[in-house]
Steps between C-alpha positions, in 0.01 A plus 500: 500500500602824427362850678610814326517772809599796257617590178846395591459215782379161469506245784502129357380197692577098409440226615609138461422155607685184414575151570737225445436336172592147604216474789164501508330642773208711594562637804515894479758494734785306286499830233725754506360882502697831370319798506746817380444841481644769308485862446575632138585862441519623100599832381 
């Protein structure tokens, strides 16, 4: 997701979820989570 704050600022938000290839499981709490953040400036 992406929020443009002003003509010049931009804050991005991602987010990620993955799991081992090789097993298969369904439990929620075997995945791995990123969430990053980022602030973009352009002139």
């Amino acid at each position: 997701m992406s929020f443009k704050l002003l003509s010049w600022l931009a804050m991005d938000v991602r987010y990620y979820m993955q799991h081992d290839r090789n097993q298969l499981t369904f439990y929620l709490l075997y995945y791995m989570y990123y969430i990053t953040m980022g602030v973009n400036f352009t002139i």
